[in-house]
C-alpha positions in Angstrom: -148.9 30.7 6.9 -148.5 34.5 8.5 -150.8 36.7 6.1 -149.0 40.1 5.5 -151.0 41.9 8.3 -150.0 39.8 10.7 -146.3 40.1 10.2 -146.9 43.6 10.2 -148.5 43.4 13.7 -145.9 41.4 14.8 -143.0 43.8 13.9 -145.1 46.4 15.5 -145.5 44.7 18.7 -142.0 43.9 18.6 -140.2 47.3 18.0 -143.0 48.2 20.2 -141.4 45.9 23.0 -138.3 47.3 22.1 -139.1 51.2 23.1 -141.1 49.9 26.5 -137.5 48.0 27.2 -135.7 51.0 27.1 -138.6 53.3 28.8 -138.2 50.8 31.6 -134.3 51.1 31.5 -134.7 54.6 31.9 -136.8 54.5 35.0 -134.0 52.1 36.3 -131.7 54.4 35.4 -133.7 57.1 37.3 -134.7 55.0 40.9 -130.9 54.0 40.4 -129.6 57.5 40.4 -132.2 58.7 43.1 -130.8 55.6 45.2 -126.9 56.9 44.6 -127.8 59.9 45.9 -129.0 59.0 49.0 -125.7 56.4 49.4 -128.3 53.5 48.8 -125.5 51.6 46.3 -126.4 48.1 46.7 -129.6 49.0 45.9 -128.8 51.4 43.2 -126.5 49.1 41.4 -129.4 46.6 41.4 -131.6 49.1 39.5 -128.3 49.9 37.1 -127.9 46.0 36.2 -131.5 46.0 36.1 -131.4 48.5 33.5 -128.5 47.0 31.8 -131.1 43.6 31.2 -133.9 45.6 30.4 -131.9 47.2 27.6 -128.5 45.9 26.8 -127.2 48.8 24.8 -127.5 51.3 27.4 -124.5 52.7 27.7 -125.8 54.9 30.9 -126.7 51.9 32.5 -122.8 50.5 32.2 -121.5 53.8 33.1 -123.2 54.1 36.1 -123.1 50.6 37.0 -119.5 51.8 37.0 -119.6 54.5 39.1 -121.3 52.7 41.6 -118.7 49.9 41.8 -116.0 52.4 41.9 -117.7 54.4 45.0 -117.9 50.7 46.6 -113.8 50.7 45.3 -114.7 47.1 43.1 -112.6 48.9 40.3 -111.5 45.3 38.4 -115.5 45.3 37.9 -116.1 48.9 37.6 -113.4 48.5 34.5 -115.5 45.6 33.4 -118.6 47.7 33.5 -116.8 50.7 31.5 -115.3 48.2 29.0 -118.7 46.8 28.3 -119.8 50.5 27.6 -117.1 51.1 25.1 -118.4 47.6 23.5 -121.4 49.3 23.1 -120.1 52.8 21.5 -116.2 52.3 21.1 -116.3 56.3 20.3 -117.6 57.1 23.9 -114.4 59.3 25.4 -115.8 59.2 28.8 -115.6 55.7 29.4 -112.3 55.6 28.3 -111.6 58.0 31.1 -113.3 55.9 33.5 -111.8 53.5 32.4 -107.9 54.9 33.0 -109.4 56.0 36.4 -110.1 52.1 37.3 -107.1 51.2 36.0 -105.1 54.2 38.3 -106.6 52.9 41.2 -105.7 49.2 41.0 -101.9 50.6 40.0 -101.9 49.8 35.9 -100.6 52.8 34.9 -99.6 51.6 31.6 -103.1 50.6 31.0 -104.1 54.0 32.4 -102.4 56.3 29.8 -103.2 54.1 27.3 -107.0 54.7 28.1 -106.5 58.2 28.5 -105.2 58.3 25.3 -107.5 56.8 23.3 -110.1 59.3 25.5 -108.0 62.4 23.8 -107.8 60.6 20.3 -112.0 60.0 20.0 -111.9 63.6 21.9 -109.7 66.0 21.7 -111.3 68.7 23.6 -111.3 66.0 27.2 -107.2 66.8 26.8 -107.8 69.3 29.3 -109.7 67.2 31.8 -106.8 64.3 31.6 -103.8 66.1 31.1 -103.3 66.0 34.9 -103.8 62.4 35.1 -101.3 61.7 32.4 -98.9 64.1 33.7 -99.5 62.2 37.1 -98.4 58.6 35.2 -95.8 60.5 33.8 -94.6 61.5 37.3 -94.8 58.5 38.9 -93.4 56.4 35.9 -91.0 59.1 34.4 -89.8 56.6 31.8 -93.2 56.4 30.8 -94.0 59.4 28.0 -95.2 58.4 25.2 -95.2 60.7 22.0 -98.4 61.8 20.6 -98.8 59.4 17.6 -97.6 56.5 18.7 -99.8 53.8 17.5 -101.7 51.1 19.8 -98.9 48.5 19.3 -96.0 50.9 19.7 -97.4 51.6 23.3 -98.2 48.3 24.3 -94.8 47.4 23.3 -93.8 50.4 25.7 -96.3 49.1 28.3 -94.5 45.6 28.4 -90.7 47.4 28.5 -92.0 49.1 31.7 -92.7 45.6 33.8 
């Protein structure tokens, strides 16, 4: 039988374990974003992924991960990456944007505005930053506008009348 101080101990070493794990995901992070830089992106998405294991709620790690794959133009995994980040924080505009810009690159724009959407919904101030993306769907697909408050399943049901 565990005596009190040695459960104690025992949560200390293990929320102890817990900050080294992200320490070390943030020195991924770092040799992966020093690697990036210098075009190394086999090697830097090894460090991402690497960071992604050390700590599996980095959402940095994901993002960049996702960056990576999209500079090597893998965007079905790239949008894997990003999707893994929103499972992470499903408020995080940014990887919404990232990714509508997968999805723009493999041809979804349904899926695309959709994303972009949600981006401007969890932040409204990123309208600026998008609005040429979704004027750019619009353009291509001119059928394709949906009004502001439509709800998820009102544009998916848009989505599916556009294929």
């Amino acid at each position: 039988m565990r005596t009190l101080g040695s459960l104690v101990a025992a949560l200390a070493l293990a929320s102890l374990s817990g900050v080294a794990l992200a320490s070390d995901a943030d020195a991924l992070i770092e040799e992966g974003n020093q690697l990036w830089t210098r075009g190394q992106l086999d090697e830097a998405l090894q460090r991402y992924q690497a960071a992604s294991e050390a700590d599996p709620k980095s959402v940095d790690a994901r993002i960049k991960s996702a960056g990576v794959l999209y500079a090597k133009q893998e965007y079905r995994a790239g949008v894997e990456q990003f999707q893994r980040a929103i499972g992470i924080d499903p408020k995080n505009a940014n990887a919404f944007i990232g990714v509508a810009i997968g999805y723009l690159h493999m041809g979804q724009d349904g899926p695309a505005y959709a994303a972009l959407e949600e981006a401007v919904r969890l932040d409204p101030s990123k309208y600026d930053r998008v609005r040429p993306l979704m004027e750019r769907i619009e353009g291509r697909v001119p059928h394709f506008s949906p009004t502001p408050g439509m709800t998820d399943e009102q544009i998916e049901e848009h989505v599916q009348g556009m294929k």
